[in-house]
C-alpha positions in Angstrom: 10.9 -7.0 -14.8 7.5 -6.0 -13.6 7.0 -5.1 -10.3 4.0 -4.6 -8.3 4.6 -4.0 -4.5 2.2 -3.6 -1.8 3.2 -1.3 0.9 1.3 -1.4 4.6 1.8 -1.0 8.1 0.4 -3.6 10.4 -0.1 -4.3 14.4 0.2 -7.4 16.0 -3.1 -8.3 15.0 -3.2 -7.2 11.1 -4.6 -3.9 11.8 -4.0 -1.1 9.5 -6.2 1.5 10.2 -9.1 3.2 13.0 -11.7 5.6 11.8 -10.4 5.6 8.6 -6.8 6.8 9.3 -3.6 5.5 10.8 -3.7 3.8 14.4 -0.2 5.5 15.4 1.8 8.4 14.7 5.6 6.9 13.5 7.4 9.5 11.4 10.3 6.6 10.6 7.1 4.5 8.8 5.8 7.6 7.2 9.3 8.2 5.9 9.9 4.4 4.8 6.1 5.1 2.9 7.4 7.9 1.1 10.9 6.1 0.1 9.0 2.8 -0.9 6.4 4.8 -2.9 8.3 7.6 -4.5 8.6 7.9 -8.2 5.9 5.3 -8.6 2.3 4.7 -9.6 0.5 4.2 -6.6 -2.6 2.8 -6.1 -5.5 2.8 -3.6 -9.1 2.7 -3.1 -11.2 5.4 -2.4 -11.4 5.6 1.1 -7.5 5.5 1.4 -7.4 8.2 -1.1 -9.8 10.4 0.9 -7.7 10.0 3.9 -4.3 11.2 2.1 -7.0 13.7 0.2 -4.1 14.9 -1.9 -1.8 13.9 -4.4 1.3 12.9 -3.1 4.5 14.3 -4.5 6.4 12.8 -7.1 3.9 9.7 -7.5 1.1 9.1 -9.7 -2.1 8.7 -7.9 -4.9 6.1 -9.2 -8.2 5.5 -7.0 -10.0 2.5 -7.4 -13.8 3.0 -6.6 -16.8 1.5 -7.6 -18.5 5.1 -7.7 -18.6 5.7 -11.0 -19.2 9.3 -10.6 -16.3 10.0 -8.3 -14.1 12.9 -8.7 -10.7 13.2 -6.7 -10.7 16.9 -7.3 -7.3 16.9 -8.9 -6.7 16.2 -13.0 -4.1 14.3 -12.5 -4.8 11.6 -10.2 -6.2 8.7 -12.3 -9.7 7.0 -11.7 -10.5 3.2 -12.5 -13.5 1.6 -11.5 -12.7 -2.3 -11.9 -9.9 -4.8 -11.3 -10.1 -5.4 -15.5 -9.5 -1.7 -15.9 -6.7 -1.1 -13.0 -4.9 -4.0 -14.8 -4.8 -2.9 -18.3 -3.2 0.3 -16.8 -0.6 -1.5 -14.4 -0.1 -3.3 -17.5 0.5 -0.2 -19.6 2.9 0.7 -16.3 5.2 -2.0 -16.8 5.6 -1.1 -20.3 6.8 2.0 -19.3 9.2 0.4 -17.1 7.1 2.3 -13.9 7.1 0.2 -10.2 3.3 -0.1 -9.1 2.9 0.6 -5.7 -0.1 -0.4 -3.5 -1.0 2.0 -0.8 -4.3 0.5 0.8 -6.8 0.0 1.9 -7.7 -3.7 3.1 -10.2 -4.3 -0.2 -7.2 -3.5 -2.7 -4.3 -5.4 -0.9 -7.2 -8.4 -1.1 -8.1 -7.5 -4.4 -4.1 -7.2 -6.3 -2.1 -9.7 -3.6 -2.5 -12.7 -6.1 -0.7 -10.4 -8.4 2.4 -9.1 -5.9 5.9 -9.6 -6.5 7.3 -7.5 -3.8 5.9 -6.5 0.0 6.8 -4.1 2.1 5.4 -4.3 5.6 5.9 -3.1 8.6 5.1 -4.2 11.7 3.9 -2.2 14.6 4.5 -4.7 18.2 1.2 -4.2 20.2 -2.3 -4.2 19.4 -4.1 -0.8 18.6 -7.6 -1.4 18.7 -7.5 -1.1 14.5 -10.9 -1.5 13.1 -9.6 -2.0 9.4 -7.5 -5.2 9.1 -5.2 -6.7 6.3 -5.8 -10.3 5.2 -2.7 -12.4 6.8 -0.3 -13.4 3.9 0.7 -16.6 3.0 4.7 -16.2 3.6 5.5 -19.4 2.0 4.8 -18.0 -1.6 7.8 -15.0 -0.5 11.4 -14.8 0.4 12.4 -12.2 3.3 15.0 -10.6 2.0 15.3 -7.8 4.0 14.8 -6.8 7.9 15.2 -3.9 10.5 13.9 -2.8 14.0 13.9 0.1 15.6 12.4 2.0 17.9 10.0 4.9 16.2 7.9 7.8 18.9 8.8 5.1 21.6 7.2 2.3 19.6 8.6 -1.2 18.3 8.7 -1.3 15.0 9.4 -3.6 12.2 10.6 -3.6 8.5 10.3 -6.8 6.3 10.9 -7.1 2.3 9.9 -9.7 1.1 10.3 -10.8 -2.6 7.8 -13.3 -4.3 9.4 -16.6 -5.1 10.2 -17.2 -8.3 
């Protein structure tokens, strides 16, 4: 089965980033990316790429950006330039039996959550003054079928899987 899973960190008040990186530093949530994203195809939009501004390990990096003269300075990272084209290759994804993983930023989670089977959020308790914010999802259309806190650098955090419903 085809999966296509977005992947984001979130405060109290949907925010998901502040001048264009992360609004905390939690190594457990950096390490939950990494194991929700690894040995996928992961996709972002240009901005999120240029604040990774590598390649990741073990994952297959595509940008989507309306610049159609953008170059991510590496050959292997993959560059679409419209929902049409970033389909066909999820499409040609699935075929290959890959997971699709979504990585940000608020534009691409808007852009691919009509086509989400899975999410993977966290929640970060407070509110950190985020100036990037994702759209709040309509849980009714997911199950939650898995869930954790902990405590990561001092701060409360919050794992949720959620599954789309069938």
């Amino acid at each position: 089965m085809a999966i296509l899973k977005m992947v984001w960190a979130e405060d109290e008040k949907h925010a998901i980033g502040k001048d264009g990186r992360l609004p905390w530093s939690l190594p457990a949530d950096l390490a939950h990316f990494k194991k929700e994203t690894i040995n996928t195809t992961m996709v972002m939009g240009r901005s999120t790429w240029e604040s990774i501004g590598r390649p990741l390990p073990k994952r297959h990096s595509v940008v989507l950006t309306s610049q159609e003269d953008f170059d991510p300075g590496y050959s292997e990272v993959t560059v679409v330039h419209s929902k049409d084209e970033l389909l066909e290759l999820i499409h040609a994804e699935w075929q290959e039996e890959r997971v699709v993983t979504v990585a940000g930023g608020a534009q691409i989670y808007r852009l691919l959550m009509p086509e989400a089977t899975d999410l993977s959020v966290t929640k970060v308790f407070g509110d950190f003054d985020g100036d990037t914010f994702v759209d709040p999802v309509d849980l009714t259309q997911f199950d939650l079928v898995d869930q954790s806190k902990m405590i990561d650098n001092g701060q409360a955090i919050e794992f949720l899987t959620y599954k789309r419903k069938a």
